[in-house]
Structure formats: structure tokens, C-alpha cells
N, C-alpha and C positions, 0 to 999 in steps of 0.2 A: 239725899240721892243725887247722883252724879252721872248724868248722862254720856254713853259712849259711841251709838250706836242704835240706829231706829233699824226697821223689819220694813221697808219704805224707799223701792226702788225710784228709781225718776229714770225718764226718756230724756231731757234737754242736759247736754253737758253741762256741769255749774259754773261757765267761767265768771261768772259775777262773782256769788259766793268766794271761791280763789282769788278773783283778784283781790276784793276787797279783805280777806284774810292775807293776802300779799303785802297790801297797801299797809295793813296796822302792822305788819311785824316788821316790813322795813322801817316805816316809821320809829320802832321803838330801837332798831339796831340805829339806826343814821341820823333821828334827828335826837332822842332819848340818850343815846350812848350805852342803847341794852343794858340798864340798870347798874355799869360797871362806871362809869361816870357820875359820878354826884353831881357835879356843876350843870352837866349837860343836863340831868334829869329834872333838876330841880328848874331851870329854864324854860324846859320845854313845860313844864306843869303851871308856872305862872304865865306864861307869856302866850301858853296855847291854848291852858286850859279854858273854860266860862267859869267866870266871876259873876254870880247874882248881881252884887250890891254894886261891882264899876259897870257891868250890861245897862243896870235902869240907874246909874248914877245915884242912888242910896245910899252908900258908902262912900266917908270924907275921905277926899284923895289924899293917898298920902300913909293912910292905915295898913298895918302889914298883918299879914296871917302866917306866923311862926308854919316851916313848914318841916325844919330838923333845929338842930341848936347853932348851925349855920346857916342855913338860908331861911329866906320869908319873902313871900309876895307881898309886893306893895300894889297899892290901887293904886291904880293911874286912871286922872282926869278926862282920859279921851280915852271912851268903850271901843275895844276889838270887835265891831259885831261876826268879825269873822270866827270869833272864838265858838261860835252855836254849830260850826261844821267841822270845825282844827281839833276840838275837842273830842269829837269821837272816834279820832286815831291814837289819840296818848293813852296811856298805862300809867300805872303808879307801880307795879313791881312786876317780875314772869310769872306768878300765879296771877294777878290778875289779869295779863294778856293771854296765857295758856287756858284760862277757863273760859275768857269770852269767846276766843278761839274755837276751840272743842265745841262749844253749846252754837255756833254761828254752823259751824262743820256738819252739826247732828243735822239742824234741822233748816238753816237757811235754802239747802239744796233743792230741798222738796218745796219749799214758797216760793224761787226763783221756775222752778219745775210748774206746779200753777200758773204761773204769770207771766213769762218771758223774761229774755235778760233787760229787755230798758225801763219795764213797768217794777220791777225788782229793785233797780236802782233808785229809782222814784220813790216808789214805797220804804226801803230803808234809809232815804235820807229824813223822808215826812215822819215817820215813826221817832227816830234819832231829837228831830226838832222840837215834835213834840214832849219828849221825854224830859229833854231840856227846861222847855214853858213851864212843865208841871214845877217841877224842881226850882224850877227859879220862883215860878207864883208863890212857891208857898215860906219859900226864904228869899224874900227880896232882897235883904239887908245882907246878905250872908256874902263873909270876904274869903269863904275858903274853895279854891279851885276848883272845880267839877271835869273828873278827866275818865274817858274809859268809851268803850263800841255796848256797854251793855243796854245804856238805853234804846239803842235803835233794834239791838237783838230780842230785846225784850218785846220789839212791836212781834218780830219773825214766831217770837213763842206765843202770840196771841192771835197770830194769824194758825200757827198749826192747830193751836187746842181747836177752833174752830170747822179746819177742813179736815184732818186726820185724829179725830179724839181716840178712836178704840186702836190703833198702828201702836204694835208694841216697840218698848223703846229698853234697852238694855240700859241698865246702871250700875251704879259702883254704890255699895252702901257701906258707910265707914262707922263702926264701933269703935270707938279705942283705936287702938293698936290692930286691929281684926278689920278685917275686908273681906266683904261677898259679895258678889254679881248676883241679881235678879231682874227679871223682863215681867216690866206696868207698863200697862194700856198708858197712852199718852194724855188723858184727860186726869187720869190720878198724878203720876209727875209733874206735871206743868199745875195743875190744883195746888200741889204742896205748893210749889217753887211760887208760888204767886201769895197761896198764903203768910209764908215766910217773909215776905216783901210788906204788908200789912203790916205786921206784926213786928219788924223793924222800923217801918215810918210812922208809927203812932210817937215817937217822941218830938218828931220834929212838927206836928197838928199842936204841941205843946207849947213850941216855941224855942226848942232846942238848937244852936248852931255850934253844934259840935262835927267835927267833920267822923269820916270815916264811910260807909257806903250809900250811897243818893237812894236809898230807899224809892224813894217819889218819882225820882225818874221812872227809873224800874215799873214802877205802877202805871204812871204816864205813857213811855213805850210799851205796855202791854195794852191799855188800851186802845192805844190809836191803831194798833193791829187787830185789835177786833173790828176794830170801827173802818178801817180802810179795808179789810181784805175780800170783802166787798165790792170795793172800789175796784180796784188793782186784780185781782183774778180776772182770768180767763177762761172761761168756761168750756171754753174747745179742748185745752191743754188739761182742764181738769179731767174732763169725760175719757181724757183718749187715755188716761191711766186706768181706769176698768177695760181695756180693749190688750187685747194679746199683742204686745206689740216688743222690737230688740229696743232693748232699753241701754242705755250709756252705762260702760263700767260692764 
């Protein structure tokens, strides 16, 4: 299932949500080279992404993680810690930045709507960070780049299941070749999308460091959105969405 579109107006304009949708696409044209660059791409993946194993120095410097039959990240001796924030603006191709996009789009709106724009900011950078720790706790050793805004979205998708579970949310459901549209309650989508996340990171509880999607993050940012939205809501801005009120858009 492939969300398009929630039933789930908001009062506060999203300029967060947009920027920060602003901030990952120019990122991916200006410093990525919008995936038509190889060099550029590959740069920004090693040098912006997080590296578990050069973050806690577990990995001998100098080891490279193949990342085409032309480039490989090497670890370097002296950790980027800035790589725990640069990291959540890179991509690895336009499907991965168009869907984080889209899934930021659906439902960031309405948790910046809850919360205000600065507690919003707050909270999806804390969510992002945590995604991170998870991912890294559980592959310290790991020298393969960790790049993409899913983890911090993923807190946004644990803060919705929480405040809007029953807001129906419109999806794309893909057979084959065949496409249908159907509208599920927000607590069965974001259920699947979470179980699916499970169910890809049970190899890496194994010991697997095989790259391809952070599972774990995923988990990690969906938790700490249950856990902080708590925190970060506001309870005035929740309430005054039951109240008849001109809402933005």
C-alpha cells in the first residue's frame, strides 16, 4: 500500500513540512547531482552519508564498502559526527527521494498541525537521530553508508498511528502490472507499513551486513514517535481541530 492522500485537514500552513521537503530535493539536485551524476552521487553518499563502523571507530580505517564497480567508500580515521544530520537529506536514487517525499507530504502536515512549526522541527530532527542510534546499535561494525529522511519520517508515521488512527488515508495498491486506489483507516496502513519494517530487519538481529534498506532505523524512527508525540504535541492545536474552524488550503 502506497499512500497519496489522508481525509485530514490541518489549520497551521505546513511551512516546515515544505521546507524540509524543499531542503531534501534541492539537496538531491545541487549537492547529489539529481542522480544524473555518478561522481557527484557517489560523494555525497560516502562523505554525507553515517557510517556505523567510522561513527564508533569499529571499523579499520582505510576499508572500503564497494558502492558500484567504480566507486567505494573508504573509512576514514576521523568520524563526521555531523554525518547523524547531513545524512537525512541524501537519497540513493528518485524513487527513494519521491517516496520519502510523498509519505513526509501525506502525513508530516498534520504532526506539524498538532505541534507548531518549531516543536515540529524538534521533534523530526530527535525522531531522525534516533533512527540513526538504532541502526547503528545494532550494526556497529557496518561500513555501508546509511542515507535517506525515512528514518526521521518514520518517527512522523508513529506519531500519526497514535493521534489520528481511525482518518482514512487513500492508497495505491500495486498487483503486477494492475493498480487500484482504496481508502484504510490509518491504524491498518501504518500497521502494515510497520510490520513490513519487522519483517525486513529480522536479518540484520542475525548479524547480516548486507546493505540495502535500514530496516532498524525505520523501527527506531517509528518509535521514538510514539514515544515523543507526547512530548512535542500540543494540546491546544490538537483540540481546536474538533472546533469548526477556516482551515489552510
Amino acid at each position: 500500500m502506497f499512500p497519496y492522500r489522508d481525509e485530514n485537514p490541518t489549520v497551521l500552513a505546513p511551512v516546515i513540512t515544505i521546507g524540509i521537503i524543499a531542503a531534501n530535493v534541492l539537496a538531491w539536485v545541487l549537492v547529489q547531482g539529481g542522480g544524473f551524476n555518478e561522481a557527484a552521487l557517489a560523494r555525497s553518499v560516502c562523505n554525507l552519508g553515517l557510517v556505523p563502523g567510522e561513527l564508533l571507530r569499529t571499523a579499520v580505517p582505510g576499508t572500503s564498502a564497494p558502492l558500484s564497480r567504480e566507486w567505494a567508500c573508504v573509512v576514514d580515521p576521523d568520524p563526521a559526527y555531523l554525518t547523524v544530520l547531513t545524512s537525512m537529506f541524501m537519497h540513493g536514487g528518485w524513487f527513494h527521494l519521491i517516496g520519502n517525499m510523498v509519505f513526509l507530504w501525506v502525513f508530516g502536515n498534520n504532526i506539524e498541525d498538532a505541534m507548531g512549526h518549531g516543536r515540529f522541527v524538534a521533534f523530526y530532527v530527535l525522531c531522525g537521530v534516533a533512527a540513526a542510534a538504532v541502526q547503528t546499535f545494532l550494526q556497529p561494525a557496518s561500513i555501508i553508508p546509511m542515507v535517506g529522511a525515512s528514518g526521521a519520517i518514520s518517527g512522523v508515521l508513529g506519531a500519526y498511528l497514535l493521534l489520528y488512527p481511525k482518518v482514512r488515508v487513500d492508497t495505491l495498491i500495486f498487483l503486477g502490472f494492475y493498480v487500484t486506489r482504496t481508502a484504510v483507516p490509518a491504524y491498518l496502513m501504518l500497521g502494515y507499513w510497520i510490520l513490513l519494517q519487522l519483517l525486513g530487519g529480522l536479518p540484520a538481529l542475525s548479524g547480516s551486513q548486507e546493505g540495502g534498506v535500514a530496516f532498524w532505523a525505520h523501527i527506531g524512527g517509528f518509535g521514538a514517535g510514539l514515544v515523543l508525540i507526547k512530548v512535542f504535541e500540543t494540546r491546544e492545536h490538537v483540540e481546536r481541530r474538533r472546533r469548526p474552524v477556516t482551515r489552510w488550503g
